[in-house]
C-alpha positions as a Python dict, from the first residue, in 0.01 Angstrom:
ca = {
    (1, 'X'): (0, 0, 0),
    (2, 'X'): (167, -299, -51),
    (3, 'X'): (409, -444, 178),
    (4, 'X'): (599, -812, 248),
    (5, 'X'): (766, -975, -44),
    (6, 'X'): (533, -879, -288),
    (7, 'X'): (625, -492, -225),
    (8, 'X'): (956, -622, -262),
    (9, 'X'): (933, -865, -592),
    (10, 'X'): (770, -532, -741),
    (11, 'X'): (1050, -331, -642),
    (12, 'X'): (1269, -548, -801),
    (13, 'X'): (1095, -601, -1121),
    (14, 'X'): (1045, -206, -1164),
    (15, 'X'): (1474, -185, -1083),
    (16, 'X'): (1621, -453, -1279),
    (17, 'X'): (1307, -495, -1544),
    (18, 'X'): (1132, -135, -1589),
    (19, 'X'): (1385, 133, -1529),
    (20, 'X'): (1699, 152, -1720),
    (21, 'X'): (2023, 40, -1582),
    (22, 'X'): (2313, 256, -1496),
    (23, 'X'): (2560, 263, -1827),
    (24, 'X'): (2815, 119, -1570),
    (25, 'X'): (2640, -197, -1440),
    (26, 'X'): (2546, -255, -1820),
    (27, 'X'): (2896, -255, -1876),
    (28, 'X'): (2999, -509, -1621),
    (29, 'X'): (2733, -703, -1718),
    (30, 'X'): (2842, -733, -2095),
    (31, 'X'): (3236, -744, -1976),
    (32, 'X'): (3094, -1075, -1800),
    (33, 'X'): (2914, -1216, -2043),
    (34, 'X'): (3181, -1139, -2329),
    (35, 'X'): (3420, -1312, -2063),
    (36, 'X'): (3234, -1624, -2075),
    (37, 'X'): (3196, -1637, -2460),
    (38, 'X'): (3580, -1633, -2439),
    (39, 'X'): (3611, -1900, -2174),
    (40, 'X'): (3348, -2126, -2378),
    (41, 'X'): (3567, -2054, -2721),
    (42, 'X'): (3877, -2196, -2514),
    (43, 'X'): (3678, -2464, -2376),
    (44, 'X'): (3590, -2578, -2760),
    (45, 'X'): (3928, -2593, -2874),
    (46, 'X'): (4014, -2827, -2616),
    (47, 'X'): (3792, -3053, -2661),
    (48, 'X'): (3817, -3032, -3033),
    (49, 'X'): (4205, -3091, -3005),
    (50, 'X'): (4101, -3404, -2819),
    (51, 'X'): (3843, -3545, -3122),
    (52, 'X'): (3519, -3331, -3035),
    (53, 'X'): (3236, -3213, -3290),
    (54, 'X'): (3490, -3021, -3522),
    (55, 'X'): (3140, -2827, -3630),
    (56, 'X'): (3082, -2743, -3293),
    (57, 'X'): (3267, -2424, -3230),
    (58, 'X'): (3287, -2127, -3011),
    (59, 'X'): (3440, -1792, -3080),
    (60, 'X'): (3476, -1478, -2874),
    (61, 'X'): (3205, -1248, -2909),
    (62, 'X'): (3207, -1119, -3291),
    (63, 'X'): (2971, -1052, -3596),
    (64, 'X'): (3155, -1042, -3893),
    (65, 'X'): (3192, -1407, -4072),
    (66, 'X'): (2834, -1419, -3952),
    (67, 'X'): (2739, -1097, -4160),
    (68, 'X'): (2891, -1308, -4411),
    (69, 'X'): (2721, -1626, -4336),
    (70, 'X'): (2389, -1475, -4340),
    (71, 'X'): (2429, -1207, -4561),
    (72, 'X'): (2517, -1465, -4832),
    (73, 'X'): (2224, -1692, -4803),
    (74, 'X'): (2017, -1361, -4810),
    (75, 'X'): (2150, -1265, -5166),
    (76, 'X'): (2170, -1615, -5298),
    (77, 'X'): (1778, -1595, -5210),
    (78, 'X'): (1742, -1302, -5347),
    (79, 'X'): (1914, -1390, -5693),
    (80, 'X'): (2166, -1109, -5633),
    (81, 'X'): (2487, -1195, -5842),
    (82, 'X'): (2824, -1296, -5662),
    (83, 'X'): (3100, -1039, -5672),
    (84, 'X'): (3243, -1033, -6004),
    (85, 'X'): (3482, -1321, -6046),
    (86, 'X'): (3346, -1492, -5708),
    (87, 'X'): (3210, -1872, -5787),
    (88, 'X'): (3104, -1960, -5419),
    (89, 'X'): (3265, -2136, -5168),
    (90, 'X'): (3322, -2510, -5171),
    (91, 'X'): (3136, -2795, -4917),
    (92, 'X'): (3313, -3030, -4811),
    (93, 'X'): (3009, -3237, -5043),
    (94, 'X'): (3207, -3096, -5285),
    (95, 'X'): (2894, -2870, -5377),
    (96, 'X'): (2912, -2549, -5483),
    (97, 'X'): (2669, -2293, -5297),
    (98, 'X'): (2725, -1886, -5178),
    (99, 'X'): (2846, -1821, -4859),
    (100, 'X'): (2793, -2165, -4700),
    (101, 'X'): (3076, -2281, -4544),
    (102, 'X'): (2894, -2488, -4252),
    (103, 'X'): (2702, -2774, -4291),
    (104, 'X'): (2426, -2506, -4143),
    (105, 'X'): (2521, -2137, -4106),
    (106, 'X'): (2324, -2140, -3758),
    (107, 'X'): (2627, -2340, -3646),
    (108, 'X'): (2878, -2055, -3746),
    (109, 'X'): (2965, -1895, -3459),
    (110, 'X'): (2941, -1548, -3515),
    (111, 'X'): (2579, -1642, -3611),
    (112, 'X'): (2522, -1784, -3305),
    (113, 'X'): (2649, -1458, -3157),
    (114, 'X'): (2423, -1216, -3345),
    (115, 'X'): (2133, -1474, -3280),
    (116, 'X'): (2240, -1506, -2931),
    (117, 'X'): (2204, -1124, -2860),
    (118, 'X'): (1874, -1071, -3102),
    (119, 'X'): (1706, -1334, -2860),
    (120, 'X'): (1888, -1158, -2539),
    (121, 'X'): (1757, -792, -2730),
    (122, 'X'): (1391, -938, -2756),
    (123, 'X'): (1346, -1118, -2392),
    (124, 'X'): (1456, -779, -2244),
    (125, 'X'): (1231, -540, -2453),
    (126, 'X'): (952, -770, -2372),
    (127, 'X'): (964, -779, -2004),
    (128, 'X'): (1039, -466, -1978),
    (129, 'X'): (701, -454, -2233),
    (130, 'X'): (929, -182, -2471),
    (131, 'X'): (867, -400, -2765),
    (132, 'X'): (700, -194, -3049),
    (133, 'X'): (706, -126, -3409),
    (134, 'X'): (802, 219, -3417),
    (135, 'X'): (868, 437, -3781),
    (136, 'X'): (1080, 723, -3844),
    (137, 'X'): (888, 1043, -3815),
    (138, 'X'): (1125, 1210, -4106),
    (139, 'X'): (1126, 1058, -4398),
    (140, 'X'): (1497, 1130, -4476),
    (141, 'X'): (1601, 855, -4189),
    (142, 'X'): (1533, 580, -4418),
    (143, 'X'): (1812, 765, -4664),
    (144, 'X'): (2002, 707, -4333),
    (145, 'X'): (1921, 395, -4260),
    (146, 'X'): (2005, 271, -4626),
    (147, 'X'): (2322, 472, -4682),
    (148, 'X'): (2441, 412, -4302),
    (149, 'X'): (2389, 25, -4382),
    (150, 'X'): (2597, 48, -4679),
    (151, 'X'): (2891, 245, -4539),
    (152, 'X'): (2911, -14, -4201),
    (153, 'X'): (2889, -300, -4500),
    (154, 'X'): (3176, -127, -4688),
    (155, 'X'): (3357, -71, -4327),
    (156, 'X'): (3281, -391, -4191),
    (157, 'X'): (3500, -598, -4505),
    (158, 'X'): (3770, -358, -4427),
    (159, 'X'): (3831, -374, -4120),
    (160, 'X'): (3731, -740, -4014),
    (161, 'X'): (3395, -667, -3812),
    (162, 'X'): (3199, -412, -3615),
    (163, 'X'): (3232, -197, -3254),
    (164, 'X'): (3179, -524, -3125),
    (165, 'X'): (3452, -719, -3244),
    (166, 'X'): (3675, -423, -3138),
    (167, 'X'): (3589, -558, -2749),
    (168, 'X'): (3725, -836, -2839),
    (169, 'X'): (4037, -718, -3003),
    (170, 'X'): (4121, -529, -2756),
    (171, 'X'): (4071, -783, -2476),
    (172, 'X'): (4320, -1023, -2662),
    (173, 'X'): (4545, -707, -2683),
    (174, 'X'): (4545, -701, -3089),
    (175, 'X'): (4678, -387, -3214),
    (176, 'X'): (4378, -451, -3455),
    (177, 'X'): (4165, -317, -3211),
    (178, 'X'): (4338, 27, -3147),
    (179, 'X'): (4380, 68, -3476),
    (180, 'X'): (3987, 21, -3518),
    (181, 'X'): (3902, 277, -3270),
    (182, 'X'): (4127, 525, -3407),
    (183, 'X'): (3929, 462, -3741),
    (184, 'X'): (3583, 450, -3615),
    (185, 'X'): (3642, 821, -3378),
    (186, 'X'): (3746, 990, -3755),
    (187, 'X'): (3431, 830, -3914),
    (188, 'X'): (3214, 901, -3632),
    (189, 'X'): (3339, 1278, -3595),
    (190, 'X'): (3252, 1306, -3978),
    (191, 'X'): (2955, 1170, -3960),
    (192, 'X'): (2832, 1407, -3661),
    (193, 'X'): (2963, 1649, -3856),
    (194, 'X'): (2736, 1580, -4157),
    (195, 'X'): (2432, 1551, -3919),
    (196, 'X'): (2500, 1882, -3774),
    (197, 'X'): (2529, 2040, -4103),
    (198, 'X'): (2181, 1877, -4221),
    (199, 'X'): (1996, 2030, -3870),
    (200, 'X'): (2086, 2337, -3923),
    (201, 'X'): (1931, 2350, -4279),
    (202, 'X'): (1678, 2208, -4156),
    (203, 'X'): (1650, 2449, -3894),
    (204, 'X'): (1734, 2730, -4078),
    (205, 'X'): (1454, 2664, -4385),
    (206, 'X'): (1174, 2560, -4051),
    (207, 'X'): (1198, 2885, -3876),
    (208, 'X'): (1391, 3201, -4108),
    (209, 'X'): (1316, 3483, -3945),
    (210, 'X'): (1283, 3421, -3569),
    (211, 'X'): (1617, 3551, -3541),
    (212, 'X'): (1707, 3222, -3332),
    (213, 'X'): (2047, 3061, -3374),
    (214, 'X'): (2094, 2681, -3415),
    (215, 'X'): (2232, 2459, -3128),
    (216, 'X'): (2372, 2157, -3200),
    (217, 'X'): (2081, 1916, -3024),
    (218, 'X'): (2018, 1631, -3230),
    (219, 'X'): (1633, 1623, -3386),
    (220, 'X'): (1689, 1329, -3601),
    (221, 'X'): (1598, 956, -3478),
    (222, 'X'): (1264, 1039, -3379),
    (223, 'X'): (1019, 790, -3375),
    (224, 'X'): (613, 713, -3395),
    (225, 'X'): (484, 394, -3268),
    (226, 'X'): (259, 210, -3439),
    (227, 'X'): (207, -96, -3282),
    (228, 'X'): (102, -85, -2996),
    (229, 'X'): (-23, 209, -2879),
    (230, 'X'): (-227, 314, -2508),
    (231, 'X'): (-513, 490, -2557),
    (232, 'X'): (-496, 863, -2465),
    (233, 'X'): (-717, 781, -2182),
    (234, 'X'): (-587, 530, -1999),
    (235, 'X'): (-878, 443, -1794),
    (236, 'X'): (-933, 206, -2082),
    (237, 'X'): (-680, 14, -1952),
    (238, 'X'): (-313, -72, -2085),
    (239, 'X'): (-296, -199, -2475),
    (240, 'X'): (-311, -569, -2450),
    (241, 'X'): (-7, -602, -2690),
    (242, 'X'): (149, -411, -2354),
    (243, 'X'): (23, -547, -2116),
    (244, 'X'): (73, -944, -2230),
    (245, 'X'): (477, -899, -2375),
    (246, 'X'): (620, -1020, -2011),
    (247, 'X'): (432, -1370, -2074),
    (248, 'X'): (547, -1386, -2442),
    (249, 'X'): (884, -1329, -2299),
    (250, 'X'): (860, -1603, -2061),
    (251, 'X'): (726, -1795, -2372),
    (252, 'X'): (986, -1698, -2596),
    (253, 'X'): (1277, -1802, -2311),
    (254, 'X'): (1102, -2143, -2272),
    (255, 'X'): (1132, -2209, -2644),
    (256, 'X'): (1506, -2054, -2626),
    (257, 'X'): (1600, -2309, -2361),
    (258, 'X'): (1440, -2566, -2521),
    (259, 'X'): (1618, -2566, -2870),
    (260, 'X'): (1937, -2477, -2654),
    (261, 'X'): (1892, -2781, -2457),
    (262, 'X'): (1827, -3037, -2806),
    (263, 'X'): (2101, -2836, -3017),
    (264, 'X'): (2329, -2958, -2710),
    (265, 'X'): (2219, -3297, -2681),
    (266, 'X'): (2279, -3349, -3052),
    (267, 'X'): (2662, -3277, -3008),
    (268, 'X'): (2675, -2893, -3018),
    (269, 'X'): (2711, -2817, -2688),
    (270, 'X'): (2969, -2528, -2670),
    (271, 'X'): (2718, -2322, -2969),
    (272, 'X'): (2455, -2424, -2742),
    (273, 'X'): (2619, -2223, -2432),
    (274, 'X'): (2791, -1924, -2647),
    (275, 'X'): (2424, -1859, -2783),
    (276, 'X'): (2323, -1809, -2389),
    (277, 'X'): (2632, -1626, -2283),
    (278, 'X'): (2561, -1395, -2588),
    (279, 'X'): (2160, -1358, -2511),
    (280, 'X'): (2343, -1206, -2130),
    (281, 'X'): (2557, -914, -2389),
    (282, 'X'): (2160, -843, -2521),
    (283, 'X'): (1996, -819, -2199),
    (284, 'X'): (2302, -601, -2082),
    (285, 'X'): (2260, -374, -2420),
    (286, 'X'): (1860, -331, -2421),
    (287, 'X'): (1831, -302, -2022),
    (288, 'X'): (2121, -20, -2058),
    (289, 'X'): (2054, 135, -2374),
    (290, 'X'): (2442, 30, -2458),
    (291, 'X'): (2475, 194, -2802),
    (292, 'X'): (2848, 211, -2946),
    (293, 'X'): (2708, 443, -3253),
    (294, 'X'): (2624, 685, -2898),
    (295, 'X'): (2972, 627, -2742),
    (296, 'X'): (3118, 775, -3054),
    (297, 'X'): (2903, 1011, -3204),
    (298, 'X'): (2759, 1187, -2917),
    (299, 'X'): (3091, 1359, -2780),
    (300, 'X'): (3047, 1515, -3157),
    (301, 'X'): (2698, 1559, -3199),
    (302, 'X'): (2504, 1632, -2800),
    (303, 'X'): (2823, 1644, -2551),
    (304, 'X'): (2724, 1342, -2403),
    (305, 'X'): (3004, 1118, -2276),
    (306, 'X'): (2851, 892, -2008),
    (307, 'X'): (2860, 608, -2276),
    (308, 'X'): (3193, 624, -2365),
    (309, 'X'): (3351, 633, -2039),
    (310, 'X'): (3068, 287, -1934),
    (311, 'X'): (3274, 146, -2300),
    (312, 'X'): (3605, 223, -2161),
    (313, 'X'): (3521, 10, -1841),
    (314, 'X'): (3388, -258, -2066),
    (315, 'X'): (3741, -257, -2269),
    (316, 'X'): (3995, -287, -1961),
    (317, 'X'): (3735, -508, -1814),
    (318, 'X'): (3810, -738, -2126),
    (319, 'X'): (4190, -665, -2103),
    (320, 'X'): (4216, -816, -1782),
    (321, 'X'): (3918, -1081, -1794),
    (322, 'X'): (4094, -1238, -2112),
    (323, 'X'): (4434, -1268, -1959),
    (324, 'X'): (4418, -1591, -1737),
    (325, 'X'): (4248, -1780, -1998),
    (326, 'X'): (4540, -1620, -2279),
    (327, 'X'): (4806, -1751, -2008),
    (328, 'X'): (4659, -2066, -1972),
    (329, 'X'): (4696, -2160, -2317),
    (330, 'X'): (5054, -2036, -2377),
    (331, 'X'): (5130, -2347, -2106),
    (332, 'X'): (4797, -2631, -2235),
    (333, 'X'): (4939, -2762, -2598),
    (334, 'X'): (4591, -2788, -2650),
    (335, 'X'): (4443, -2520, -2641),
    (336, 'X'): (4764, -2351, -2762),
    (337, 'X'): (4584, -2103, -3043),
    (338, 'X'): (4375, -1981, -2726),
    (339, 'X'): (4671, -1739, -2713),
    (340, 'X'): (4564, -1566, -2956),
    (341, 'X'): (4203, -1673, -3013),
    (342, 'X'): (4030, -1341, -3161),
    (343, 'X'): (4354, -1170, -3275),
    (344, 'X'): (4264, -1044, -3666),
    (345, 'X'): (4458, -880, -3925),
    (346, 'X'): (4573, -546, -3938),
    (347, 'X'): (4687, -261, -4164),
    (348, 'X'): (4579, 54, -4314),
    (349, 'X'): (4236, -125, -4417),
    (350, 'X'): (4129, -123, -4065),
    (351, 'X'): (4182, 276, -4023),
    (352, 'X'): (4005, 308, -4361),
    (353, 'X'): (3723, 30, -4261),
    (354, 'X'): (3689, 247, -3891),
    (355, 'X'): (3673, 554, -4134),
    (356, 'X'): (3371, 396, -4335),
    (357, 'X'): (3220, 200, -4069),
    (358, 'X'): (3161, 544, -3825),
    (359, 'X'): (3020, 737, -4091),
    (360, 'X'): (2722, 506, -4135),
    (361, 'X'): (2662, 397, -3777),
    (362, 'X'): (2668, 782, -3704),
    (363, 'X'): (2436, 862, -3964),
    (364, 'X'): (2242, 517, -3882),
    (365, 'X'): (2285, 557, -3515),
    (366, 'X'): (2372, 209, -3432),
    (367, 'X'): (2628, -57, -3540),
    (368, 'X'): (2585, -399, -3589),
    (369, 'X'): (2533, -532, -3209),
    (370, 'X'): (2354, -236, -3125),
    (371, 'X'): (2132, -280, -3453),
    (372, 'X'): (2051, -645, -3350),
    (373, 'X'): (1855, -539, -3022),
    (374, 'X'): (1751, -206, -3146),
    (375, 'X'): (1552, -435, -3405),
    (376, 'X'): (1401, -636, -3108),
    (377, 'X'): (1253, -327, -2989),
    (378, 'X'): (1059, -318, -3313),
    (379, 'X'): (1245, 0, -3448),
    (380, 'X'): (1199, -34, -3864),
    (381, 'X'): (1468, 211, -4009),
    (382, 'X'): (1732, -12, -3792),
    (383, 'X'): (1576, -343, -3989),
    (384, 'X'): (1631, -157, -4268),
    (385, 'X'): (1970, -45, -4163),
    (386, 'X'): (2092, -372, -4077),
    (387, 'X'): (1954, -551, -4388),
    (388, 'X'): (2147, -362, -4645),
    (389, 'X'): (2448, -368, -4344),
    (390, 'X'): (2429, -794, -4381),
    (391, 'X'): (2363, -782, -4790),
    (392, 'X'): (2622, -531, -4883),
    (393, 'X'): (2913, -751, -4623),
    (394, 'X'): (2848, -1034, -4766),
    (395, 'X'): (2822, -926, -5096),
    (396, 'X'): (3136, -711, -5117),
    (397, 'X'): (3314, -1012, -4866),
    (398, 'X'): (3559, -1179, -5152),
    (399, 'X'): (3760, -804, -5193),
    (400, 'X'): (3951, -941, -4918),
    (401, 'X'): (4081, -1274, -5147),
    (402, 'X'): (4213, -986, -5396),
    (403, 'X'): (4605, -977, -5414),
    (404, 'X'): (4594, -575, -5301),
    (405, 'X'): (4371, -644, -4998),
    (406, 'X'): (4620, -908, -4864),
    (407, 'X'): (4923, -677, -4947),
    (408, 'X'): (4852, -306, -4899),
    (409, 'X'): (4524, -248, -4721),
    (410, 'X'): (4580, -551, -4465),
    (411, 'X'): (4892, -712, -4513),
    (412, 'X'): (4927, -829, -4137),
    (413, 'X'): (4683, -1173, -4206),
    (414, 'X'): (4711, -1482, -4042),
    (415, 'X'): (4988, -1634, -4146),
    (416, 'X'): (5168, -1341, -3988),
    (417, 'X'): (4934, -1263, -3737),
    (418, 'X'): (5179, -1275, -3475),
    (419, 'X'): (5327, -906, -3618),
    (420, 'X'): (5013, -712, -3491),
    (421, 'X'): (4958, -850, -3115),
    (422, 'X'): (5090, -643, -2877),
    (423, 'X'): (5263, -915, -2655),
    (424, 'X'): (5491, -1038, -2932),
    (425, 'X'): (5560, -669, -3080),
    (426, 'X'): (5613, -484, -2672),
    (427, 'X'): (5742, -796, -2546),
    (428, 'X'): (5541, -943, -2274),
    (429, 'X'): (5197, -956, -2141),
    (430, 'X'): (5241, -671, -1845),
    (431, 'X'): (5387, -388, -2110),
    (432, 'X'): (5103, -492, -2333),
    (433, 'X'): (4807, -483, -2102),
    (434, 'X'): (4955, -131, -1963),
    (435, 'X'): (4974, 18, -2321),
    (436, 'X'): (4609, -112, -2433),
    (437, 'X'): (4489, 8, -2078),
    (438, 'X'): (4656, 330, -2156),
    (439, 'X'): (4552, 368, -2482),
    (440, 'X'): (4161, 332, -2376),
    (441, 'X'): (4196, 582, -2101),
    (442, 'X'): (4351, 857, -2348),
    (443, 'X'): (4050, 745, -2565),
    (444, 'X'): (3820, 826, -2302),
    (445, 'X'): (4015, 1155, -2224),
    (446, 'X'): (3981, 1256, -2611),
    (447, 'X'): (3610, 1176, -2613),
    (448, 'X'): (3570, 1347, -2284),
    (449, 'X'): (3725, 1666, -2426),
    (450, 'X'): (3554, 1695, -2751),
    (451, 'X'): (3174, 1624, -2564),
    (452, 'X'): (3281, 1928, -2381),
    (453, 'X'): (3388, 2149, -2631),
    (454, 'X'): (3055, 2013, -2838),
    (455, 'X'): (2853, 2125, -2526),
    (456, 'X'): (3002, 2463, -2456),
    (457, 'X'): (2948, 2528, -2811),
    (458, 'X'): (2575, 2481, -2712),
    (459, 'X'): (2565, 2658, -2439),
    (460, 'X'): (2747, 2964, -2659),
    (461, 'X'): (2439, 2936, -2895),
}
């Protein structure tokens, strides 16, 4: 038996590297991480206010203009059209391209957060040697996956972003944010709804005439590896594609810190640091199995709550991480639009986005962040998922330039942006922070409820 420090190096690598983390120290972890993405977004518009790298920004942890960015350069490869009456954006070159509003979209920060937890997503699953390519043992999860990625695309244009972004928008007390959970808790429900519907045909045409009754356990998502795989017998030893992943990791992070190390020496060092602080969110979400699709589908679909209670820590974690750096900038001139840094629009759109956008992560069974280090655990019908997700955004991005986008579905933008955050409509920080704080704990309650009700209906057969 071992013993010493190497008994206790192992015991550590098997707690913090092997097993799973408690959904609660996963969401500390992420409310620290997103804190720091916030502090390094505040720290680049100070020094841009006093004649830094305008290119090199930082934004609070967010996907959407990156879904954009990406998504655009994806169809202009592919030789999809532009929206109908869309000619591209303009560089400042003055030439004319899709989507390419940075003089490289790996600059953009939202990319830099989605690349940022990919990387953090893939460095996890690799130590932890839970990278594999793994396929869909039902065929109809790729109808999923595509029609999932569609609806969050649709959702995602509506309602300015993903679960994600709603971390943020709460944390800067935007009454965006509420108004996206209250959107994405419909969709979800509706979505379970749908799944439960399918499993019991299912069920029903599998065994008709057992006399059994159905009970709402979830069957979909099942997977089959097929790369790579331990022998039956594992006296053969562990797969090598196993049993090497924790070097490739250490590989991978050596190459990580060395492009993060040049892309700061050549004058981007805030992307440079938000790309770390964002690889911390997708250790957090692969070592916890942090899943927003789970933290509002499940209290629908299995009666299983423990996620969205470890969500409702990360939110008032936000709320009250946020607030120094939000005060701070109501009293620095320069970093005066820290204020409201990560306040977006808001009106009906974002109920009818949420609405969208939980339907297809419920039938997907992942969003956007939870998509990006799903996919780093090598899971194909989430590639899948998030491909037509990044396509179908950035395709269906320019609805929001149309006349009744900025005047009935969202007519809250920025030039009025003041009229949805909560410290200008409640007036003052403290009522604000109590009503968002409130407002997540009655979320929890409701979510609490219904994954009982879901779960005595199981138990009632």
């Amino acid at each position: 038996m071992d013993v010493g420090l190497k008994a206790y190096l192992r015991g550590w690598w098997r707690t913090y590297m092997v097993d799973k983390w408690p959904y609660w120290i996963a969401a500390i972890f992420m409310a620290v991480s997103n804190i720091l993405a916030y502090g390094i977004g505040i720290w680049a518009l100070s020094d841009i206010a006093t004649g830094g790298n305008p290119y090199d920004m930082a934004r609070p942890i967010g996907t959407f203009v990156g879904l954009r960015e990406l998504g655009g350069i994806i169809d202009d490869f592919m030789g999809v059209p532009s929206f109908p009456g869309f000619e591209g954006y303009h560089w400042f070159t003055g030439e004319t391209n899709f989507f390419r509003m940075w003089p490289n979209p790996l600059l953009e920060p939202t990319v830099n957060t989605m690349l940022g937890i990919l990387l953090g997503g893939l460095v996890a699953a690799l130590l932890s040697k839970e990278f594999a390519v793994k396929v869909p043992r039902d065929r109809i999860e790729y109808i999923f996956a595509v029609a999932g990625g569609l609806l969050m695309g649709i959702g995602a244009v509506f309602m300015y972003g993903c679960p994600i972004v709603s971390t943020t928008n709460i944390g800067t007390l935007s009454f965006q944010g509420m108004l996206m959970v209250v959107g994405m808790v419909i969709g979800s429900y509706f979505g379970a709804v749908l799944l439960r519907y399918l499993e019991q045909k299912r069920f029903e045409q599998q065994a008709p005439f057992d006399g059994a009754k159905y009970r709402p356990l979830c069957h979909f998502e099942k997977t089959r590896t097929i790369w790579p795989k331990n022998p039956e017998n594992l006296d053969g030893g562990e797969h090598w594609g196993l049993r090497y992943q924790p070097y490739v990791a250490l590989i991978v992070l050596g190459l990580v810190g060395f492009g993060l190390w040049n892309l700061a020496s050549m004058g981007f060092p805030h992307a440079a640091v938000l790309i770390f602080a964002c690889m911390l969110t997708g250790v957090a979400m692969e070592r916890g199995g942090m899943c927003f699709a789970h933290a509002y589908r499940e209290p629908f679909l299995s009666g299983f709550a423990e996620m969205t209670r470890a969500m409702t820590l990360l939110y008032i974690l936000l709320i009250i991480g946020f607030l120094p750096f939000k005060l701070i900038a109501t009293v620095n001139p320069n970093i005066a639009y820290g204020e409201i840094f990560g306040v977006s629009p808001a009106g009906f759109g974002i109920i009818l986005g949420g609405i969208f956008f939980g339907i297809g992560m419920a039938i997907n069974g992942a969003c956007v962040s939870d998509s990006l280090w799903r996919t780093a655990e090598g899971q194909v019908k989430i590639w899948i998922a998030l491909l037509v997700l990044i396509t179908s955004t950035a395709w269906l991005f320019p609805l929001r330039n149309s006349e009744l986008f900025n005047t009935v579905i969202n007519p809250y933008g920025t030039g009025n942006i003041y009229s949805v955050y909560l410290p200008k409509m409640l007036g003052g920080y403290i009522p604000a922070v109590v009503v968002m704080v409130l407002f997540m704990l009655l979320w929890a309650g409701v979510m609490t409820w219904a994954a009982g009700r879901t779960f005595r209906k199981y138990l009632e057969g």
